[in-house]
PDB file of N, CA, C and O in Angstrom:
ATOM      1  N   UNK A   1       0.852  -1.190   0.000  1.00  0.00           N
ATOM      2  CA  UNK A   1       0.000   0.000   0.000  1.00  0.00           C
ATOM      3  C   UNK A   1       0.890   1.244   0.000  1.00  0.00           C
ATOM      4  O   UNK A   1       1.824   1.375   0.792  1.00  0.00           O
ATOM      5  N   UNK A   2       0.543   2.196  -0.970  1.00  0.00           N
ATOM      6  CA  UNK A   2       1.756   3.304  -1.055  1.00  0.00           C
ATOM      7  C   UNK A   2       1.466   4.355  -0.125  1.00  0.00           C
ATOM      8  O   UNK A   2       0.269   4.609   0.011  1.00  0.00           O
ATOM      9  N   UNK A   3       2.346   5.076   0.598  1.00  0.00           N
ATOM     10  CA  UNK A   3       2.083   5.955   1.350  1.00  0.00           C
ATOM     11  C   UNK A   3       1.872   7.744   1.067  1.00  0.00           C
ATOM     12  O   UNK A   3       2.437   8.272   0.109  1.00  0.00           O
ATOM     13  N   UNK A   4       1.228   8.336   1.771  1.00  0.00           N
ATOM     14  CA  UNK A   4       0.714   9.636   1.134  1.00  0.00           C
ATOM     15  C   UNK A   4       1.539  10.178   0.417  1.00  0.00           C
ATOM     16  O   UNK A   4       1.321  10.754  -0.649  1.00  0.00           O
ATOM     17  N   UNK A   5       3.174   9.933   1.301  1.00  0.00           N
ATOM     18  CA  UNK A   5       4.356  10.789   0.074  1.00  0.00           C
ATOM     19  C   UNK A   5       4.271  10.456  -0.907  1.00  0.00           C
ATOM     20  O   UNK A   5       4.384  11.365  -1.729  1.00  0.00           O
ATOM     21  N   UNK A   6       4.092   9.392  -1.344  1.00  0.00           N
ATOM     22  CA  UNK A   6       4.247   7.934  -2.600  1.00  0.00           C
ATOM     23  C   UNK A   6       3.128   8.504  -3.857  1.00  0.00           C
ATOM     24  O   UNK A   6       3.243   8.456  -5.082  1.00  0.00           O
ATOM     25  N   UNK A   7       2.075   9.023  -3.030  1.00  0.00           N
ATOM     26  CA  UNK A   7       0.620   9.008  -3.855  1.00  0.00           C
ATOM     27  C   UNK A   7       1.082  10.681  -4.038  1.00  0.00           C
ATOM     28  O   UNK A   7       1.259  11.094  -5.184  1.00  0.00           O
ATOM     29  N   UNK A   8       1.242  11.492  -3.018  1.00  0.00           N
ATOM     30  CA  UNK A   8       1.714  13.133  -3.705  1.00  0.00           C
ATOM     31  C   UNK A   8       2.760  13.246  -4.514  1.00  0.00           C
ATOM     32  O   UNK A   8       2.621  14.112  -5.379  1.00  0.00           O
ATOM     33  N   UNK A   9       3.788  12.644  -4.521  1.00  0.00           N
ATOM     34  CA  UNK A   9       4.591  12.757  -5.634  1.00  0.00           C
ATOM     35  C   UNK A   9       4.564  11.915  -7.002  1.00  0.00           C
ATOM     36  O   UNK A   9       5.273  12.133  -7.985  1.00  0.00           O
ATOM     37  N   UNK A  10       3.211  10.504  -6.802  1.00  0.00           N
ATOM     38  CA  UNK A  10       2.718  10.593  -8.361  1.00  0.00           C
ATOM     39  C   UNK A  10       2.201  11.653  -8.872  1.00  0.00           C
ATOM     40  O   UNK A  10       2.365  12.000 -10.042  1.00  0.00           O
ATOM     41  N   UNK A  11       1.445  12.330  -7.917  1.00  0.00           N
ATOM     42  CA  UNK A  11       0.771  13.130  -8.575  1.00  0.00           C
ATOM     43  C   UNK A  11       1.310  14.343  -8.684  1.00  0.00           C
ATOM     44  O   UNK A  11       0.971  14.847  -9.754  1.00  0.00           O
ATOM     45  N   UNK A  12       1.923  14.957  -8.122  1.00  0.00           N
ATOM     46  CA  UNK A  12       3.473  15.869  -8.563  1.00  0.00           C
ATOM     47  C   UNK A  12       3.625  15.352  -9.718  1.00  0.00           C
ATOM     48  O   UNK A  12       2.989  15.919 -10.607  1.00  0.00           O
ATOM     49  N   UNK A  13       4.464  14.160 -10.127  1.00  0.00           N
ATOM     50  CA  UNK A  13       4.929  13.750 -11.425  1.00  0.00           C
ATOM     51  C   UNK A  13       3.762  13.821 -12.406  1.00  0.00           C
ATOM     52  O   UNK A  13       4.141  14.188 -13.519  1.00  0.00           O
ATOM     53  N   UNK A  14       2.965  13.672 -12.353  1.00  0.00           N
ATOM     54  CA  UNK A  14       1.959  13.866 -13.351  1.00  0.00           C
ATOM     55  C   UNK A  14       1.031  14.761 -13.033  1.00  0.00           C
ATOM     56  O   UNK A  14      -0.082  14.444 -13.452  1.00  0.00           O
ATOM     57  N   UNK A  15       1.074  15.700 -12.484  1.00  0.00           N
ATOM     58  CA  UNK A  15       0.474  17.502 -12.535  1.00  0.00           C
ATOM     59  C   UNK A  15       1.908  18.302 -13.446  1.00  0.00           C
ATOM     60  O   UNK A  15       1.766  19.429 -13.922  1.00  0.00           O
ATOM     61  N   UNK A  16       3.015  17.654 -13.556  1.00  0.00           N
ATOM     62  CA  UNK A  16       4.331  18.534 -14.255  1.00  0.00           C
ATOM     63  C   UNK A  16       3.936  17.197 -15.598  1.00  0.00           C
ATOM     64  O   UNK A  16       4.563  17.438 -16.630  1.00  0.00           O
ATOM     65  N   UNK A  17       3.532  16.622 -15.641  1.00  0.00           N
ATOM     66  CA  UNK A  17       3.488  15.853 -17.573  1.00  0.00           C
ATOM     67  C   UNK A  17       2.020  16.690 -17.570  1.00  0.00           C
ATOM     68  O   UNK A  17       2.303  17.558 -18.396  1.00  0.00           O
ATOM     69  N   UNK A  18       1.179  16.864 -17.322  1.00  0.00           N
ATOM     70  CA  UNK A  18      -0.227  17.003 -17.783  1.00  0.00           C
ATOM     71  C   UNK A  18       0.210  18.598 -18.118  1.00  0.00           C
ATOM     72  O   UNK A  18      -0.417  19.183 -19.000  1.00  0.00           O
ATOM     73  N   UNK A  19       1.045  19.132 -17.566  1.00  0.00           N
ATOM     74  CA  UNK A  19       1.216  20.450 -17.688  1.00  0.00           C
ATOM     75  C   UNK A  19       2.024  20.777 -19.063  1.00  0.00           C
ATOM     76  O   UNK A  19       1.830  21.613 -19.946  1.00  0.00           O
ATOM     77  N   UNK A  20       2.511  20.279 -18.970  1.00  0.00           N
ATOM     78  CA  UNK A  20       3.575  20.216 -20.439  1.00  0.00           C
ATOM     79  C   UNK A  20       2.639  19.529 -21.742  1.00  0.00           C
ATOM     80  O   UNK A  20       2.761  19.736 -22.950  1.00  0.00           O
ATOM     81  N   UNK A  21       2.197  19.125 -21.411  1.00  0.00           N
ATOM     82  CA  UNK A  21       1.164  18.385 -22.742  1.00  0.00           C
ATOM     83  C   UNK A  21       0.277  19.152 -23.391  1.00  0.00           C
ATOM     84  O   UNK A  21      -0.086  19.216 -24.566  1.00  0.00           O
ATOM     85  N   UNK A  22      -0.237  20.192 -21.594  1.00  0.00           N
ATOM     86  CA  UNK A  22      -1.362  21.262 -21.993  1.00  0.00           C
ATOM     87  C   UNK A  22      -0.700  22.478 -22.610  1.00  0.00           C
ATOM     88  O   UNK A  22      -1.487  23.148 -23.279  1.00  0.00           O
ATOM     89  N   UNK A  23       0.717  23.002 -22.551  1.00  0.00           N
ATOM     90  CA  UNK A  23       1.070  24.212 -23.092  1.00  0.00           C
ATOM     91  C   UNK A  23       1.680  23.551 -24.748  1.00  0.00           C
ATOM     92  O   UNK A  23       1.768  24.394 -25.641  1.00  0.00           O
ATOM     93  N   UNK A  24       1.978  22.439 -25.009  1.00  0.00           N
ATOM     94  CA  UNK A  24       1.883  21.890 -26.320  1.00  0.00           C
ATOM     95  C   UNK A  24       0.896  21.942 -26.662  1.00  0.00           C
ATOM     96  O   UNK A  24       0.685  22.980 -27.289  1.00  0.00           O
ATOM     97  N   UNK A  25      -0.001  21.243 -26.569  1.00  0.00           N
ATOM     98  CA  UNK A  25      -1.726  21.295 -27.252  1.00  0.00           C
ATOM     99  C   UNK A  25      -2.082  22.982 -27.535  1.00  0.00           C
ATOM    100  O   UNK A  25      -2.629  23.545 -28.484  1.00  0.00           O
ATOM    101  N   UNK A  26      -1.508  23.485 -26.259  1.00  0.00           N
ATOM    102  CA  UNK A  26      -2.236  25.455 -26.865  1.00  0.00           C
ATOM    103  C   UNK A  26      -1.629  25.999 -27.533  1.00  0.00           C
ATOM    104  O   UNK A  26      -2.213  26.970 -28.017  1.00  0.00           O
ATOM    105  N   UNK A  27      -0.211  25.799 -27.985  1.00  0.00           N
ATOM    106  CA  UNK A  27       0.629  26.470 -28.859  1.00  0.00           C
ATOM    107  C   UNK A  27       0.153  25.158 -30.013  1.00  0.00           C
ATOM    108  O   UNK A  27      -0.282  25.760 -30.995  1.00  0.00           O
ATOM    109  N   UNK A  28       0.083  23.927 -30.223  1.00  0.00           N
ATOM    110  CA  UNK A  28      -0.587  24.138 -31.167  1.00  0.00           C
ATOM    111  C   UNK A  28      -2.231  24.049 -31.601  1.00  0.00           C
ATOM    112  O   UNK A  28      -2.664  23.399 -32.552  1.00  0.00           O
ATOM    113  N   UNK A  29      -2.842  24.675 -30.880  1.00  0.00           N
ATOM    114  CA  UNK A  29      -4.335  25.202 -31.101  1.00  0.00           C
ATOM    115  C   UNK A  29      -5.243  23.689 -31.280  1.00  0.00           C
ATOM    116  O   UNK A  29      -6.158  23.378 -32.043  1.00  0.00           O
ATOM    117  N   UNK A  30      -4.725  23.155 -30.508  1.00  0.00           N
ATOM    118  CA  UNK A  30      -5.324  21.360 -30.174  1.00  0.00           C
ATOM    119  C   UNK A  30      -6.303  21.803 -29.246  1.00  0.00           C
ATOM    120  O   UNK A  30      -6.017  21.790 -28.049  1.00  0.00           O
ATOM    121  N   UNK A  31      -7.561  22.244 -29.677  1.00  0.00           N
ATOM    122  CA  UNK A  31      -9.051  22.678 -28.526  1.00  0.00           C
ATOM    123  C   UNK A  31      -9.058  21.147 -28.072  1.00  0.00           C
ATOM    124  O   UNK A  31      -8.828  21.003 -26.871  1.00  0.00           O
ATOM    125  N   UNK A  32      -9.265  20.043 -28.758  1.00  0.00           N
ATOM    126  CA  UNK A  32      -9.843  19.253 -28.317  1.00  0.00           C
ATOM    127  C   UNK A  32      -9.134  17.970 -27.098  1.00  0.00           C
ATOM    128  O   UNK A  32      -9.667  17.051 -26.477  1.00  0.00           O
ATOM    129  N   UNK A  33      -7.766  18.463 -27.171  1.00  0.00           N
ATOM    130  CA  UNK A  33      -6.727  17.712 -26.634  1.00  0.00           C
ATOM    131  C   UNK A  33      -6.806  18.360 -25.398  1.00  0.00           C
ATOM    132  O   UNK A  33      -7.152  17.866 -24.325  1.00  0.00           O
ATOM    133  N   UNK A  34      -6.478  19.439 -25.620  1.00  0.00           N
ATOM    134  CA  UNK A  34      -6.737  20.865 -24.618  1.00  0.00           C
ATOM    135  C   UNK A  34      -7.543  20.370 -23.466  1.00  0.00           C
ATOM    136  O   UNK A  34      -7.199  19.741 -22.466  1.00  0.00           O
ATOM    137  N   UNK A  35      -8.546  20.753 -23.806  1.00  0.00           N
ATOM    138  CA  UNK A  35      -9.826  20.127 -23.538  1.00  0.00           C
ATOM    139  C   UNK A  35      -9.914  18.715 -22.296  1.00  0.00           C
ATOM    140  O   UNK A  35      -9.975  18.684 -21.066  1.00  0.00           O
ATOM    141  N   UNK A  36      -9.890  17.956 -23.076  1.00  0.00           N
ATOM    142  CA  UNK A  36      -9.465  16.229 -22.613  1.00  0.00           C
ATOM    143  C   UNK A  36      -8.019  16.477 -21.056  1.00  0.00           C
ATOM    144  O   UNK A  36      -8.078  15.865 -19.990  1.00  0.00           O
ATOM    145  N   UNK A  37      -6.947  17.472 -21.421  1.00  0.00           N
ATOM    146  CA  UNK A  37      -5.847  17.311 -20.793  1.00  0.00           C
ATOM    147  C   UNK A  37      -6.387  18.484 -19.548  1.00  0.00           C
ATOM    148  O   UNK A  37      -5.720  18.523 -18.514  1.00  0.00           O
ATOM    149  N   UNK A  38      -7.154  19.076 -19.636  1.00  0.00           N
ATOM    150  CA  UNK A  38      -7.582  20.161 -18.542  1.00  0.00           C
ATOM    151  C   UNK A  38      -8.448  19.476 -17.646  1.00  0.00           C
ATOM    152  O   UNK A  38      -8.242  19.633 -16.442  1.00  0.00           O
ATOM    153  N   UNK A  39      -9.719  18.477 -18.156  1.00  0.00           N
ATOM    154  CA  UNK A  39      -9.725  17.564 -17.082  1.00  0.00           C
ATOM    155  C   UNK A  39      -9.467  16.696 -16.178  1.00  0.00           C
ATOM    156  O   UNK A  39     -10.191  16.336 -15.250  1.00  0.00           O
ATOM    157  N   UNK A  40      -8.226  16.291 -16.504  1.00  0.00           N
ATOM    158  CA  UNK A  40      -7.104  15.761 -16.185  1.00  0.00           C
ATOM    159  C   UNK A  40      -6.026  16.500 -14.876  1.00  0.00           C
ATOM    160  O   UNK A  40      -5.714  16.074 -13.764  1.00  0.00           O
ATOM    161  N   UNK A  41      -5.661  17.783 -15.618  1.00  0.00           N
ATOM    162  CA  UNK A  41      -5.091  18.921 -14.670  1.00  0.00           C
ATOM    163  C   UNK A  41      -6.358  19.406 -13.714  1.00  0.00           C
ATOM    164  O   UNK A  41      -5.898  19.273 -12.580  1.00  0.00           O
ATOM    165  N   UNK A  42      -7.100  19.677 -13.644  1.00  0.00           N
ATOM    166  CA  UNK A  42      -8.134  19.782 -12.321  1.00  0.00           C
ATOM    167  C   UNK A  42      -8.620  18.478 -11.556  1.00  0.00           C
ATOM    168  O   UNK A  42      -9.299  18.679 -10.549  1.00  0.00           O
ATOM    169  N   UNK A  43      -8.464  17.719 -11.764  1.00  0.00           N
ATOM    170  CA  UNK A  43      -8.503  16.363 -10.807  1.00  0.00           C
ATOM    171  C   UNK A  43      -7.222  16.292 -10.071  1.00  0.00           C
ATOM    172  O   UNK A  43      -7.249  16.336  -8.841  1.00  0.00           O
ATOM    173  N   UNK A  44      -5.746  16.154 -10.913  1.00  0.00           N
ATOM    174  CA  UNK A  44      -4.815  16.411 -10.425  1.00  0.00           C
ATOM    175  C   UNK A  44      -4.327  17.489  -8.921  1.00  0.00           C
ATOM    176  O   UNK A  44      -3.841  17.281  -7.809  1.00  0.00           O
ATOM    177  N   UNK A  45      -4.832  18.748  -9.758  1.00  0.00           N
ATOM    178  CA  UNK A  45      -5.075  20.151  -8.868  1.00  0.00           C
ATOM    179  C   UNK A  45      -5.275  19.883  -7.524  1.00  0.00           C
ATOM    180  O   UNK A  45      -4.546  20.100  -6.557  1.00  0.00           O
ATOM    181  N   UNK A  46      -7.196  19.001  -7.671  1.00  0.00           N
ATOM    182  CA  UNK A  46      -7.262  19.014  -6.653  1.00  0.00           C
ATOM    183  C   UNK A  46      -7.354  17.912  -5.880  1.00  0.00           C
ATOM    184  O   UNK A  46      -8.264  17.867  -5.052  1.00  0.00           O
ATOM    185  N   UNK A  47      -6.558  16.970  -5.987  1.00  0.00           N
ATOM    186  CA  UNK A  47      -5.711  16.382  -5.489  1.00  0.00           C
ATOM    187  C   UNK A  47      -4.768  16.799  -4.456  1.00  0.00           C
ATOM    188  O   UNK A  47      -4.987  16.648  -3.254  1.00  0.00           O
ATOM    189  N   UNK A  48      -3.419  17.474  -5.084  1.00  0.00           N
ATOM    190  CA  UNK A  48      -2.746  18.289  -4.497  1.00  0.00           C
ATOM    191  C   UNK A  48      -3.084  19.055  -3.569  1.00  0.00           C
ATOM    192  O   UNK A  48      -2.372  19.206  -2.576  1.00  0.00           O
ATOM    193  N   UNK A  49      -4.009  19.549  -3.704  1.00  0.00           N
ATOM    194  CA  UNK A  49      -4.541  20.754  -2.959  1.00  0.00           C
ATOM    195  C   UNK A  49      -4.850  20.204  -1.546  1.00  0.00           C
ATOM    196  O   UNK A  49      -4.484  20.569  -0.429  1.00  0.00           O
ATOM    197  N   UNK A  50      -5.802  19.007  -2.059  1.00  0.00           N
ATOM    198  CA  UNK A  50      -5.930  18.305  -0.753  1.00  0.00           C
ATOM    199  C   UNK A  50      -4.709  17.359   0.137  1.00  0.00           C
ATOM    200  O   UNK A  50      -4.850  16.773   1.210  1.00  0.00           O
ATOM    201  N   UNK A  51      -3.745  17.438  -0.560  1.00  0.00           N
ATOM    202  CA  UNK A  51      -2.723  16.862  -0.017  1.00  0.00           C
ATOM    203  C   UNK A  51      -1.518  17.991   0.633  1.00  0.00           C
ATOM    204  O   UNK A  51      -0.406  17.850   1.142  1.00  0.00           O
ATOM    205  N   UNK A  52      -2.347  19.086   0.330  1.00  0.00           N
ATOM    206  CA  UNK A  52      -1.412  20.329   1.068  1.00  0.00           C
ATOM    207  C   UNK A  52      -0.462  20.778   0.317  1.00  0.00           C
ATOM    208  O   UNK A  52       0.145  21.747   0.772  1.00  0.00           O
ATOM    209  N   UNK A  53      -0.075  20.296  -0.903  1.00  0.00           N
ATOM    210  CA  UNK A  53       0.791  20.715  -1.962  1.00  0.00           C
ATOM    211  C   UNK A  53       0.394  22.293  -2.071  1.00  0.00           C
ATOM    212  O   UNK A  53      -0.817  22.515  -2.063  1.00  0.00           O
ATOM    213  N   UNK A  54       1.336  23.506  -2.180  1.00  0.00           N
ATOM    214  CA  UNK A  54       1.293  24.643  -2.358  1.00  0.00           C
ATOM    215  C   UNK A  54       1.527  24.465  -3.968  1.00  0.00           C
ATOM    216  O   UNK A  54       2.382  23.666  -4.350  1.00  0.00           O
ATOM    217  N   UNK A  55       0.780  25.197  -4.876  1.00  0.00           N
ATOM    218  CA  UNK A  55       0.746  25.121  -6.207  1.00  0.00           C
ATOM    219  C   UNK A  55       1.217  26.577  -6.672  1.00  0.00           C
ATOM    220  O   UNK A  55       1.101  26.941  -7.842  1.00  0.00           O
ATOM    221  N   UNK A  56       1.599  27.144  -5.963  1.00  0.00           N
ATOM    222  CA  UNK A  56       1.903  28.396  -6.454  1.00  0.00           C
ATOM    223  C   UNK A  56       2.875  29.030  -7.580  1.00  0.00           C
ATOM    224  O   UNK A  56       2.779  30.041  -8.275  1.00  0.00           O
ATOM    225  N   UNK A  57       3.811  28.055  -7.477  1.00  0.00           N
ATOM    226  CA  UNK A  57       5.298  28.573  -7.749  1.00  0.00           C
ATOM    227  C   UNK A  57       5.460  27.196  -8.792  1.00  0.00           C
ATOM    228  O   UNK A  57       6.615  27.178  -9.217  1.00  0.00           O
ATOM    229  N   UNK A  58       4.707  26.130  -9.287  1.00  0.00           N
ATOM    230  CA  UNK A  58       5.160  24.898  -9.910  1.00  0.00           C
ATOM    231  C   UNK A  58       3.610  24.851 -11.153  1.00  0.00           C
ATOM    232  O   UNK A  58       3.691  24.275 -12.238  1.00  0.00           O
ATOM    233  N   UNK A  59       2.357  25.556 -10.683  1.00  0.00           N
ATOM    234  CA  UNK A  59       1.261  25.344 -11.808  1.00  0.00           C
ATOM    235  C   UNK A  59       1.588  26.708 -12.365  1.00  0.00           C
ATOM    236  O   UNK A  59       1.663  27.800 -11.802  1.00  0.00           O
ATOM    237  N   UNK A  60       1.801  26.276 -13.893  1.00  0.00           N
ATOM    238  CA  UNK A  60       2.335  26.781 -15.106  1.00  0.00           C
ATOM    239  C   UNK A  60       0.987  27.320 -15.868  1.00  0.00           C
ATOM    240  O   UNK A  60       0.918  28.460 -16.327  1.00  0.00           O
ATOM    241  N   UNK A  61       0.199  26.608 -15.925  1.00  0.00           N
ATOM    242  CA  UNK A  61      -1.618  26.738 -16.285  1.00  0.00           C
ATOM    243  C   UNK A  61      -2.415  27.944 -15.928  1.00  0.00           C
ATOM    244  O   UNK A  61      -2.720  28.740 -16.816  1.00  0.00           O
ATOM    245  N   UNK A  62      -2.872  28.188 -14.350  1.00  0.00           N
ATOM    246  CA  UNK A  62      -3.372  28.603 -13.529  1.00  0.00           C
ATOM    247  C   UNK A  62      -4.311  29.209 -14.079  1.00  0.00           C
ATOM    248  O   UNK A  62      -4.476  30.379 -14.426  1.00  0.00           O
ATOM    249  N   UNK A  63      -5.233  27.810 -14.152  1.00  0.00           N
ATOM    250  CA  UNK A  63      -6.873  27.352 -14.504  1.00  0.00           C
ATOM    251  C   UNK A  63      -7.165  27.325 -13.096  1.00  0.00           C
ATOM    252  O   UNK A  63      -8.296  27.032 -12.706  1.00  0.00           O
TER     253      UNK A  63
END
């Protein structure tokens, strides 16, 4: 069973890929990827959020 650090820093690691995918998709005008990858980054979000992660200084988005 993985422990909270274990589960916040998947999701660290994949709030920094979902983030990078989403500023590719907008530079290239991918609405629909966009789209798909922003629901993704707000589950993530708030995730974090609830895990006490400060997002201030690391969400690149700020949806």
């Amino acid at each position: 069973m993985p422990t909270g650090i274990e589960v916040t820093k998947a999701a660290l690691d994949d709030f920094k890929k979902i983030q990078r995918y989403m500023l590719l998709a907008r530079e290239e005008n991918a609405t629909k990827t966009y789209a798909e990858l922003k629901d993704e980054y707000l589950t993530l979000k708030a995730i974090l959020n609830v895990s006490g992660v400060n997002l201030t200084d690391i969400d690149k988005i700020k949806e």
